[in-house]
C-alpha positions in Angstrom: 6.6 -24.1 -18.9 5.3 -28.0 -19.2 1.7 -27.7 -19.2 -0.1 -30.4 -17.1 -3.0 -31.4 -18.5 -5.0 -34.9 -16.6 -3.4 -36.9 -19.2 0.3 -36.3 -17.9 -0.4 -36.2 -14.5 1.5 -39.3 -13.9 4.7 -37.9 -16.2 5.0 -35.1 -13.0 5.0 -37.5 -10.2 6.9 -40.4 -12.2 9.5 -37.4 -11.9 9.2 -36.3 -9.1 9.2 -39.7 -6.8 12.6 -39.6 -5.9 12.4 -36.2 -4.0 8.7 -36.5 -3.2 8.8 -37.4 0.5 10.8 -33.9 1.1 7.1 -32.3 1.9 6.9 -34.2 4.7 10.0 -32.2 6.0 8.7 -28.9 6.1 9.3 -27.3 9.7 5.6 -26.1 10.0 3.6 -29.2 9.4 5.6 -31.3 11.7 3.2 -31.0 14.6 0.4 -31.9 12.4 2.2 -34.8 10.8 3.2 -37.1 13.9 -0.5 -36.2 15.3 -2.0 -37.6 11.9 0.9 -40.3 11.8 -0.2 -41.6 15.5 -4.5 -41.3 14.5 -4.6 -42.3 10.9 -3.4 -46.1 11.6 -6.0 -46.6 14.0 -8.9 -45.9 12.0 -7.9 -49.3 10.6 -7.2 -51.6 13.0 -7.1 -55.0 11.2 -8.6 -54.8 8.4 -7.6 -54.9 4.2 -6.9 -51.5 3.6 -6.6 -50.2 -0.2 -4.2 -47.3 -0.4 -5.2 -45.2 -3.3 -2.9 -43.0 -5.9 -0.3 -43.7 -3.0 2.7 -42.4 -4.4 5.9 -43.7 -2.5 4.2 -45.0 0.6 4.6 -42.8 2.6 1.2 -43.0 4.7 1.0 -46.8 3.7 4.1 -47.4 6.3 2.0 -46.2 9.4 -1.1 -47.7 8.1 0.3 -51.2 8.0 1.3 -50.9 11.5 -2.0 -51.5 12.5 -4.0 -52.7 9.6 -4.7 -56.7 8.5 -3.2 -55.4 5.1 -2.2 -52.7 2.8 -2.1 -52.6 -0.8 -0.8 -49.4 -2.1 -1.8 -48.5 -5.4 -0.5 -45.4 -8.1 -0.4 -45.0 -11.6 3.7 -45.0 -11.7 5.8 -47.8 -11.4 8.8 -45.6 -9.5 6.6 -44.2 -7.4 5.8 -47.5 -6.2 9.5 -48.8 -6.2 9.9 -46.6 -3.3 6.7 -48.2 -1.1 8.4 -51.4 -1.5 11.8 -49.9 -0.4 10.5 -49.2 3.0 11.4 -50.7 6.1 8.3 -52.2 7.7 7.3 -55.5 10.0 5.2 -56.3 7.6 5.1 -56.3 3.8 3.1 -53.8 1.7 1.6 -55.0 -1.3 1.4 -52.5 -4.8 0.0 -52.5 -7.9 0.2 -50.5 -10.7 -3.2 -49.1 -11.9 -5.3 -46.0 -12.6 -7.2 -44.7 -9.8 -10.3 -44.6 -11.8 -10.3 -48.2 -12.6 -9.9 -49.7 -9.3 -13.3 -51.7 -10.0 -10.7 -54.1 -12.4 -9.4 -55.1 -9.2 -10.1 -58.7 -8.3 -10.3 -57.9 -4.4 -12.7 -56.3 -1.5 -11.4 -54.0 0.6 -12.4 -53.3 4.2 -10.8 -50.1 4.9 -9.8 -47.1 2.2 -6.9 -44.4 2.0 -6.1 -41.7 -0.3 -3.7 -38.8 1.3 -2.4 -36.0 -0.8 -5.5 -37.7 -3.8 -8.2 -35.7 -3.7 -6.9 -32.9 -4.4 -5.7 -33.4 -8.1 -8.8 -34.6 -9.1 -10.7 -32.5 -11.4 -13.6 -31.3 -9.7 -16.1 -32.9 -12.7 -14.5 -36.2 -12.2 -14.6 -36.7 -8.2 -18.0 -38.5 -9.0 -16.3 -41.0 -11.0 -13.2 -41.5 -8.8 -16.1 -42.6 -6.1 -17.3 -44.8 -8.3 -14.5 -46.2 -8.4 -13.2 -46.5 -5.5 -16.6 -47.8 -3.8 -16.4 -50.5 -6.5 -13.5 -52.4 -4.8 -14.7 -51.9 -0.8 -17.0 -53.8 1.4 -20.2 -52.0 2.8 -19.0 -50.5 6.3 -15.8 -50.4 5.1 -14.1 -46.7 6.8 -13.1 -44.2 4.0 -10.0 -41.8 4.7 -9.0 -38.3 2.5 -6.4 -36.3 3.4 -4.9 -33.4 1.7 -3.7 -30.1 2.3 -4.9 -27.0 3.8 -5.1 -23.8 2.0 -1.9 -22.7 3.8 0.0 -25.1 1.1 -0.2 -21.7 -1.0 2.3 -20.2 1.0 4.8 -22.0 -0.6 2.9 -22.8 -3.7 0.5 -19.9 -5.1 -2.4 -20.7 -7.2 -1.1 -19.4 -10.7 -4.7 -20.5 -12.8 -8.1 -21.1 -12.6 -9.9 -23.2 -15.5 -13.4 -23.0 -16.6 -14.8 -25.6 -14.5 -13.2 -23.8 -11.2 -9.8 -26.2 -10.8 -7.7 -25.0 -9.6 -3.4 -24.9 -10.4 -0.3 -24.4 -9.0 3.2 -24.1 -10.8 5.9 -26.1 -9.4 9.4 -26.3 -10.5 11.4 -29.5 -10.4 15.4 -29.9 -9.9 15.9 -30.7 -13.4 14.5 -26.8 -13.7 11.0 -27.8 -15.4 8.0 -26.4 -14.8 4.9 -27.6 -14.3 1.5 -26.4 -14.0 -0.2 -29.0 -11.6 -3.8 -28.7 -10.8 -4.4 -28.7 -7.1 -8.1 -28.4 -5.8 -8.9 -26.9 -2.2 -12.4 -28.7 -1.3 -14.3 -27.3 1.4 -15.8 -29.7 4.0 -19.8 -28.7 2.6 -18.1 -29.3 -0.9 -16.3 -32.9 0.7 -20.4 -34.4 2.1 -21.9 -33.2 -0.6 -19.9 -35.3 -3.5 -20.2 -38.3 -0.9 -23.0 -38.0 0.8 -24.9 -41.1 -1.5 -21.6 -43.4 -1.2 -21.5 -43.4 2.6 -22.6 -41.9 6.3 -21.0 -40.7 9.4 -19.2 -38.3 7.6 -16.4 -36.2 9.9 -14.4 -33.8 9.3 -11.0 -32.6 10.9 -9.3 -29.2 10.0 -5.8 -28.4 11.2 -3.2 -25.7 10.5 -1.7 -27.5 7.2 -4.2 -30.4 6.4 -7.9 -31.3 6.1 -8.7 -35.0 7.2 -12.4 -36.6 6.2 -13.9 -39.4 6.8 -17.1 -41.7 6.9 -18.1 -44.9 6.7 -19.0 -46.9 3.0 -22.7 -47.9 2.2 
């Protein structure tokens, strides 16, 4: 087994981009998925959306349907080949960069994304990942997290616990290694109270296979 400490985070997904996508083929979270695929998009309706840790764009591709524009950000570069691969009316923009450094970006956002994100954050760090992001986004700008339901263990058990109460899963890739990936579960009093002094409105939606939160920036 590859253990996957924060620092080789980004070695997983660089390897895993080219099959990534296939979780949004699972049979059971279809009827979630074109719900969240038909909502998500309008939450922001012509504004400059940032896109964070967005992997293959995947969730960038609807929000550009509707939104001013998108630019998709994620620590690997062939996770971002992919966004720009994608077949939309209107181009998505990407950048390469950490998503605890997004205040090095020379831009203001109206409008914030990060699906399948939160998640993989060490709980001690969510703080500075908010930090982060708030850095880059106008006030009254609409923040959007979501991530998966507990029921994700059905397929994936939680195989550790660390001192600090993250959370991991193992997951195999088809070149057969393992890794152990951490994968966080926040409850919705655990989701307002780590943003409750970065925004207000806070809301909070809970389907069969993923959590979706909200609220608006200070």
């Amino acid at each position: 087994m590859v253990y996957q400490p924060e620092a080789e985070m980004k070695v997983y997904y660089r390897d895993r981009a080219p099959d990534y996508d296939l979780v949004y083929s699972y049979p059971e979270r279809q009827d979630d998925l074109r719900y969240l695929e038909n909502y998500i998009p309008g939450l922001f309706s012509n504004l400059d959306v940032i896109d964070v840790a967005a992997g293959t764009g995947y969730w960038s591709q609807f929000i550009i349907s509707q939104a001013n524009s998108v630019l998709a950000t994620d620590i690997t570069q062939e996770a971002l080949n992919q966004v720009k691969a994608r077949q939309t009316k209107k181009p998505i923009d990407i950048k390469v960069i950490d998503a605890f450094s997004l205040d090095e970006i020379d831009q203001r956002f109206t409008g914030a994304f990060a699906g399948l994100w939160i998640s993989h954050i060490p709980r001690q760090k969510l703080n500075d990942f908010l930090a982060s992001l708030h850095s880059c986004l106008q006030s009254g700008s609409p923040v959007v997290f979501l991530d998966n339901s507990l029921s994700q263990c059905n397929r994936l058990p939680l195989s550790y616990t660390d001192r600090n109460g993250n959370t991991y899963q193992d997951r195999k890739l088809d070149s057969d290694s393992v890794y152990r990936v951490l994968k966080n579960f926040p409850s919705e009093a655990e989701l307002r109270s780590v943003t409750r002094d970065y925004g207000s409105a806070h809301k909070y939606l809970e389907m069969e296979n993923y959590w979706l939160f909200q609220y608006v920036a200070n």
